[in-house]
MILO-74237 format. One line per 10 residues: number of its first residue (from 1); for each residue x, y, z of C-alpha. Coordinates in Angstrom, 1 decimal, padded with zeros to 4 digits. Each point is the difference from the previous one (the first is absolute). Layout:
% residues N
NUM> X Y Z ~ ... $
% end
This chain:
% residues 84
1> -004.4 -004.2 003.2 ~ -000.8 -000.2 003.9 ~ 002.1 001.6 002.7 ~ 001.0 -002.9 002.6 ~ -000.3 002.0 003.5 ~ 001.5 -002.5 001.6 ~ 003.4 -000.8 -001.5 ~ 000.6 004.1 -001.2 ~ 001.9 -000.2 003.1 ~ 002.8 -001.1 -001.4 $
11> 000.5 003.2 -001.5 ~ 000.2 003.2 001.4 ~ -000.7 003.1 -002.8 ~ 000.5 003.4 001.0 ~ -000.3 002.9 000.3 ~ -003.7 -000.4 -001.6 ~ -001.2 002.6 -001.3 ~ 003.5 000.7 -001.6 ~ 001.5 002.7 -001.9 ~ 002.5 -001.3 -002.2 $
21> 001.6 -003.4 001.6 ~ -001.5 -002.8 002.2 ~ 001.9 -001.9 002.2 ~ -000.6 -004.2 000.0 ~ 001.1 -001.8 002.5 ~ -000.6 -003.9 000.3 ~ 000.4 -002.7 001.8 ~ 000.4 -002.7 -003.0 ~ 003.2 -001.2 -000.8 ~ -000.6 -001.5 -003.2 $
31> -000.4 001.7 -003.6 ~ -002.6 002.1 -000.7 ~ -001.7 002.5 -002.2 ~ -001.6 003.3 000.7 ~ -002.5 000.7 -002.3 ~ -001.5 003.5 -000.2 ~ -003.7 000.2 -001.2 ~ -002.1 003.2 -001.4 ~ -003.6 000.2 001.0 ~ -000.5 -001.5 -003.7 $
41> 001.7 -003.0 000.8 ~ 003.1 001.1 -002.2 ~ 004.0 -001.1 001.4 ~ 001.4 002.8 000.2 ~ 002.9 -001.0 002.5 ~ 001.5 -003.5 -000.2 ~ 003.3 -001.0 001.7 ~ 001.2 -003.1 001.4 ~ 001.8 000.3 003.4 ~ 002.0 -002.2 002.6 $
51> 000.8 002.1 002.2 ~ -002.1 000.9 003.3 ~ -000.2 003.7 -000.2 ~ -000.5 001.8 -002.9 ~ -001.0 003.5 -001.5 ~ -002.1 000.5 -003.0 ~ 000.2 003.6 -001.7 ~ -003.8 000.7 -001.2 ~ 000.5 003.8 -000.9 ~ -000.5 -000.8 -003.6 $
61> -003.4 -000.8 000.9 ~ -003.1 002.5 000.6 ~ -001.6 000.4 002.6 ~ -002.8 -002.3 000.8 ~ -000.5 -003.8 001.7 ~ 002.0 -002.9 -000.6 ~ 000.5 -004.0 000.4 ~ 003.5 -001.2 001.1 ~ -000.1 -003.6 000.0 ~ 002.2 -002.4 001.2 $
71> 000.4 -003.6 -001.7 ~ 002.1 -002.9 000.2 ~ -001.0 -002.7 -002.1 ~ -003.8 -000.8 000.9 ~ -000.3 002.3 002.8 ~ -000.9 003.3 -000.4 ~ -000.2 002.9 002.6 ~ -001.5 003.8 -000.8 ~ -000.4 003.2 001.7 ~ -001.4 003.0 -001.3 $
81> 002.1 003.4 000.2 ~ -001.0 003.4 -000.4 ~ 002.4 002.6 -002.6 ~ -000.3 003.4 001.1 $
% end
């Protein structure tokens, strides 16, 4: 899985680290799914969304580092976040 500098911009996650909740917002219009990876590779997270901003509770999760990633169809997007 490869983290596409270039085109992350068209999501904005914070706060990062986070507590409990992260903040996404986006500039895509279209469907899409967040997709929240363990350092194992594991979904642990997977909703799909439509809307532009959205909030995604991750207090079930401990602490440690994270992928969300951002697909729609072919393309995906991925940034890593830190639990604290």
């Amino acid at each position: 899985m490869s983290i596409n500098n270039e085109e992350v911009e068209l999501f904005t996650v914070y706060p990062n680290p986070t507590k409990e909740i992260i903040n996404i917002n986006s500039e895509y219009s279209q469907r899409y799914t967040i997709i929240v990876y363990d350092i194992f590779g594991k979904v642990l997270i997977q909703e799909e969304k439509t809307t532009n901003k959205t909030k995604l509770d991750l207090s079930n999760l401990i602490n440690g580092v994270y992928l969300v990633s951002f697909q729609d169809g072919l393309k995906r997007y991925s940034v890593k976040i830190i639990k604290q």
